[in-house]
C-alpha positions as a Python dict, from the first residue, in 0.01 Angstrom:
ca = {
    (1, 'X'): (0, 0, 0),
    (2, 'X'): (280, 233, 51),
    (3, 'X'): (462, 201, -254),
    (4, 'X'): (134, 232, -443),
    (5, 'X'): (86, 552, -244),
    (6, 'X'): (448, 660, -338),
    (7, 'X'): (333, 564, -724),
    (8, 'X'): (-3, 765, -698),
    (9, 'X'): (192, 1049, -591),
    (10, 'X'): (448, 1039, -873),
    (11, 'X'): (198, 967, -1107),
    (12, 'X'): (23, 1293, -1008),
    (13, 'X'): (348, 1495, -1030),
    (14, 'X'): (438, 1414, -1374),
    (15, 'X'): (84, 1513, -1515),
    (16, 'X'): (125, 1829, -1283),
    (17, 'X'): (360, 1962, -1571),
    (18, 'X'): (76, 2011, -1825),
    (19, 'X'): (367, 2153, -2089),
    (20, 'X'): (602, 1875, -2062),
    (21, 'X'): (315, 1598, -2081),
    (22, 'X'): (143, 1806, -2366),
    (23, 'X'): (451, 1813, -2597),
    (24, 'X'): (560, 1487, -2542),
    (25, 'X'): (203, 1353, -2641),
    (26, 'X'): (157, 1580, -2917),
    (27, 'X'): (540, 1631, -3091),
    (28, 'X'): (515, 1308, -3215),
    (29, 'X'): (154, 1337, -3318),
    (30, 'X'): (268, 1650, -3503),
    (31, 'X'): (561, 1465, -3684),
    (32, 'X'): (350, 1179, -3795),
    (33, 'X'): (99, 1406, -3946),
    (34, 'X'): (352, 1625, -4160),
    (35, 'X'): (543, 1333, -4263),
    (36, 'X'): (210, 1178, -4401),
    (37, 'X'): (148, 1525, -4594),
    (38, 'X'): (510, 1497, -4708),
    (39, 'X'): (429, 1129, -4845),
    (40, 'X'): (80, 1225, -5018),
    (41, 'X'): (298, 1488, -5198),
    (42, 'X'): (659, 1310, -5265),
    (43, 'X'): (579, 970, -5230),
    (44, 'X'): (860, 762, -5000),
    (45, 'X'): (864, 405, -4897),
    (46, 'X'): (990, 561, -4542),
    (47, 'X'): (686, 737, -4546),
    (48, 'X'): (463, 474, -4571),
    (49, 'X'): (222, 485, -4315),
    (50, 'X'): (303, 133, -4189),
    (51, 'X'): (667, 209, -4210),
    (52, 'X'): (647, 516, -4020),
    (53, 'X'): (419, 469, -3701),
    (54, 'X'): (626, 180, -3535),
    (55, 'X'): (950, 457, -3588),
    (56, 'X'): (731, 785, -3442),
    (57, 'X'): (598, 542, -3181),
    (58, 'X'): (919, 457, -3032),
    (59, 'X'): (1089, 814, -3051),
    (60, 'X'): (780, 946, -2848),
    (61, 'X'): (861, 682, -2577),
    (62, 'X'): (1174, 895, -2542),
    (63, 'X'): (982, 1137, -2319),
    (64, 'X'): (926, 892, -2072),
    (65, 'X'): (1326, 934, -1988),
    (66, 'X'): (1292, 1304, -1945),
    (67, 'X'): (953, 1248, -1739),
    (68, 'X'): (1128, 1048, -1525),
    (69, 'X'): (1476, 1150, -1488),
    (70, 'X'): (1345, 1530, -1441),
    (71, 'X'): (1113, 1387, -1125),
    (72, 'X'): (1368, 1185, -905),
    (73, 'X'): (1607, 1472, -994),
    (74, 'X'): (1304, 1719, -860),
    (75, 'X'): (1293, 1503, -574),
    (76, 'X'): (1666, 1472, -478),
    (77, 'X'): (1704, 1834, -517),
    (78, 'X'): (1393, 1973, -298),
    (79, 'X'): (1544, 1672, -23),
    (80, 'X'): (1206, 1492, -79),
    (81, 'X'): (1381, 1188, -107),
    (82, 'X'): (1602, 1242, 175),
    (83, 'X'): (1322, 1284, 383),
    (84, 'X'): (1149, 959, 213),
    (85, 'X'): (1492, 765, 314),
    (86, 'X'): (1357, 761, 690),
    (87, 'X'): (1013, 607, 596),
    (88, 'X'): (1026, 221, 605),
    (89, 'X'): (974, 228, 191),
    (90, 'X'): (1225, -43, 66),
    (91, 'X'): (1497, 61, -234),
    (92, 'X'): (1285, -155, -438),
    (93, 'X'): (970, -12, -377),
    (94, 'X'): (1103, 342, -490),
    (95, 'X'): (1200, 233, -815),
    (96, 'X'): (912, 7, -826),
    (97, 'X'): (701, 348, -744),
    (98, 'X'): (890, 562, -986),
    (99, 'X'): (813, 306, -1278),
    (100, 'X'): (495, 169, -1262),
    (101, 'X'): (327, 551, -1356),
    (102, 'X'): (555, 583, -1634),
    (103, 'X'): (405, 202, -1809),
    (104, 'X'): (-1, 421, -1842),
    (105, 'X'): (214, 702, -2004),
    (106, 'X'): (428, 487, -2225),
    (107, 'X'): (85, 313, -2337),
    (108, 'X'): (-58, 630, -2431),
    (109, 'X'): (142, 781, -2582),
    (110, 'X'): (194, 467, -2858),
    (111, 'X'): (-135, 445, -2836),
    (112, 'X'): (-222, 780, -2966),
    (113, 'X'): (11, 765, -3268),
    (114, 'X'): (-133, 443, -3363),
    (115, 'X'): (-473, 579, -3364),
    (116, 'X'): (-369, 880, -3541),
    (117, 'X'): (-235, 671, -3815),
    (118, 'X'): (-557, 475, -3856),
    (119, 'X'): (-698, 793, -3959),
    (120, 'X'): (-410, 841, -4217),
    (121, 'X'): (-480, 500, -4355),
    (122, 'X'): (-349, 205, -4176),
    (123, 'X'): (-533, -73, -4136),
    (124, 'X'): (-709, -199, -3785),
    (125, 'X'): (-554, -561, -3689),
    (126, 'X'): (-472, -762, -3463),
    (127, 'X'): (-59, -677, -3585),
    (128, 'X'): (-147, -356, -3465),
    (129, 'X'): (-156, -471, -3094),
    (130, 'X'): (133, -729, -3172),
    (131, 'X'): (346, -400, -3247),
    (132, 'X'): (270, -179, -2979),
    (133, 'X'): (350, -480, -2728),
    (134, 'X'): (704, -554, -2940),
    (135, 'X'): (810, -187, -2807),
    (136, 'X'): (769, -250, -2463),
    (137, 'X'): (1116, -333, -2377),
    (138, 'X'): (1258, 13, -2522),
    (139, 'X'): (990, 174, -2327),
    (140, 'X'): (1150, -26, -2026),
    (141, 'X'): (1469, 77, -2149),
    (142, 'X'): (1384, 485, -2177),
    (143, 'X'): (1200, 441, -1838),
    (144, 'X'): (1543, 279, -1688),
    (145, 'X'): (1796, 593, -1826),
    (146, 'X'): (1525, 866, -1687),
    (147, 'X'): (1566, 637, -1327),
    (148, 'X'): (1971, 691, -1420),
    (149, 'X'): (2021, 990, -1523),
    (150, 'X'): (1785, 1140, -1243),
    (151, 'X'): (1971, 956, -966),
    (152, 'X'): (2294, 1138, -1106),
    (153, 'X'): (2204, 1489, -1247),
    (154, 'X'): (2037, 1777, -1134),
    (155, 'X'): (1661, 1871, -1302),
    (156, 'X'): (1863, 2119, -1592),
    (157, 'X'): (2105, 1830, -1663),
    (158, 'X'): (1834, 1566, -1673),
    (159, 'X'): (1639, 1833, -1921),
    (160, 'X'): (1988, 1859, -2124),
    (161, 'X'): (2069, 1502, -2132),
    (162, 'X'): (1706, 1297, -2154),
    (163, 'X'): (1495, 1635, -2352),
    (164, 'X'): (1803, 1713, -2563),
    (165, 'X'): (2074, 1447, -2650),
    (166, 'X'): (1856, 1115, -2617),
    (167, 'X'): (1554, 1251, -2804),
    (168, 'X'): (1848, 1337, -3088),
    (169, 'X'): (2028, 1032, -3035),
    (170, 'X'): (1706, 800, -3072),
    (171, 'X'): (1587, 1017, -3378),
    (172, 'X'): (1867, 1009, -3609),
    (173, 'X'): (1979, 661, -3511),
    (174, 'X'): (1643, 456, -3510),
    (175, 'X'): (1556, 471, -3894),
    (176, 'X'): (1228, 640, -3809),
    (177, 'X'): (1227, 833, -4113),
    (178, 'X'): (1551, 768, -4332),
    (179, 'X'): (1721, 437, -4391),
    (180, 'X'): (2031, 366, -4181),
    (181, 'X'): (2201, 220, -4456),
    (182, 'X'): (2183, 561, -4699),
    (183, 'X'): (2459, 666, -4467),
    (184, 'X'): (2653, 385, -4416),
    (185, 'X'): (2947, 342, -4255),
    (186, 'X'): (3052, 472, -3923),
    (187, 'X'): (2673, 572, -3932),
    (188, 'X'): (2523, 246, -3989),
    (189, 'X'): (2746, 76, -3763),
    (190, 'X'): (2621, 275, -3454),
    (191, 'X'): (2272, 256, -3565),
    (192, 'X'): (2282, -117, -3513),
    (193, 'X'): (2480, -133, -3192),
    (194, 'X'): (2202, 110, -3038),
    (195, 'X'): (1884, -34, -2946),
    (196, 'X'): (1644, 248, -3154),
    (197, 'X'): (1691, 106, -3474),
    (198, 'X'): (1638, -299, -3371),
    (199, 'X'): (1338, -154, -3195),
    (200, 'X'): (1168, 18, -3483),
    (201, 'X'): (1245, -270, -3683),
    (202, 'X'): (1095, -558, -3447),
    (203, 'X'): (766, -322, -3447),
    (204, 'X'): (759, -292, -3835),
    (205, 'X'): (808, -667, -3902),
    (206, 'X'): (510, -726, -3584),
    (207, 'X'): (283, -495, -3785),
    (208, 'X'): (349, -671, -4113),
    (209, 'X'): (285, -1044, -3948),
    (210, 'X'): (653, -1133, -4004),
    (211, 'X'): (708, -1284, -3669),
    (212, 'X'): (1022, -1475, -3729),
    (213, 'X'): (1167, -1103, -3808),
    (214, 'X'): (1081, -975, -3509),
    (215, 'X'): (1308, -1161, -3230),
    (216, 'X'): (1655, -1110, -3405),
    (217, 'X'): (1599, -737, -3329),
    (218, 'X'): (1405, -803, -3031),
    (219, 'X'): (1674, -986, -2778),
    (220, 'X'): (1917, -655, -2895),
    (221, 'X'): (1649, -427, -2744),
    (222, 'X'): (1578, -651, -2452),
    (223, 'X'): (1929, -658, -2343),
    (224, 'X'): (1996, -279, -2340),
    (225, 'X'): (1643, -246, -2103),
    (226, 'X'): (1768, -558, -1851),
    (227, 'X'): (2110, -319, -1858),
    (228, 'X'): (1985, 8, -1883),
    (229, 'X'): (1726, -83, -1508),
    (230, 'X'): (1984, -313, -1352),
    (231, 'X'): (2200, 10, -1376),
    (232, 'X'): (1984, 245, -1222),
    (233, 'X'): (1877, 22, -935),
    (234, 'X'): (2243, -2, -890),
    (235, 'X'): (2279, 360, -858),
    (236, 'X'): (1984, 450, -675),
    (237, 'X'): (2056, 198, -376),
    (238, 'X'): (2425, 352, -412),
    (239, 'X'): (2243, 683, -369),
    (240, 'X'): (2032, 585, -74),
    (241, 'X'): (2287, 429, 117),
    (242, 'X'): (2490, 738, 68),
    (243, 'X'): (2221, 972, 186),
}
């Protein structure tokens, strides 16, 4: 009951910030829309409707990380979680707490880009649910660097790091919108050590029905999300036990 106290509360915090929640629901909303308009106009595979939701549905999971990351950094800085330190709350119920509002978020916000894209043409199926549960794990993994990045930096940093560089990092490397290979090289070869672009693909090959593409790309993204929360639990019981 405590810890799903401590998760109502964060829960409520992270909606408090009506800007933040309202541009990290809509930006992507906005990007699928003009790149559809761009498509109707100069016609791209990339474009493709069923091409580009699974790619603007994972970058808009990159919010969660700021969400996140800019709340435990809140509450380190105002000593909120100093003063939660003396409560009888467990290390793993405060991580537990600080994730499980984050899973309703991550769900909405792939849910609204898929329903936006039924209105620009894809089909309703049964793939469609197939492909919003393949991106899970990256949402696990975003969720994990916003629990690592806020146990480390202050609230600007955490804006710098998880609103700034990861957002850019996860858009230019995931294939969203432009194929990894045009680029090549040096390019490519980070693209595929990065978990953005095995994530997008796993998600396109669920929403086609090619399930035998899907796990190749799959176990890459699932072992960057067991690393990416093992890490911050690390951290954040370093961080308590400090405190």
């Amino acid at each position: 009951m405590r810890m799903l106290a401590f998760a109502s509360r964060n829960y409520k915090e992270m909606t408090r910030d009506k800007v933040n929640l309202l541009f990290g629901l809509a930006f992507p909303l906005v990007l699928i829309l003009m790149l559809s308009l761009i498509q109707s106009n100069i016609p791209n595979e990339m474009f493709q409707i069923d091409m580009l939701t699974p790619g603007i549905a994972m970058f808009g999971l990159s919010f969660t990380s700021l969400f996140s990351g800019m709340l435990i950094a809140s509450d380190r800085q105002s000593s909120f979680l100093m003063r939660l330190f003396t409560t009888p709350l467990t290390s793993q119920q405060f991580i537990t707490g600080y994730t499980l509002p984050l899973f309703p978020l991550a769900l909405i916000q792939m849910s609204l880009c898929y329903v936006a894209a039924f209105f620009l043409g894809l089909s309703i199926s049964l793939e469609v649910l197939f492909s919003i549960l393949v991106l899970i794990p990256i949402a696990v993994f975003f969720i994990g660097i916003g629990l690592l990045t806020g146990s480390i930096f202050t609230d600007k940093q955490v804006g710098g790091v998880c609103g700034a560089l990861l957002t850019n990092v996860s858009a230019w490397f995931s294939g969203a919108w432009f194929d990894v290979s045009l680029v090549g090289g040096w390019f490519e070869s980070i693209a595929h050590a990065l978990p953005f672009v095995h994530a997008v693909e796993a998600s396109r090959a669920a929403l086609a029905g090619n399930g035998s593409d899907v796990f190749p790309h799959l176990w890459w993204v699932i072992l960057y999300a067991v690393v990416a929360i093992a890490l911050a639990i690390y951290v954040f019981n370093k961080k308590m036990k400090i405190a």
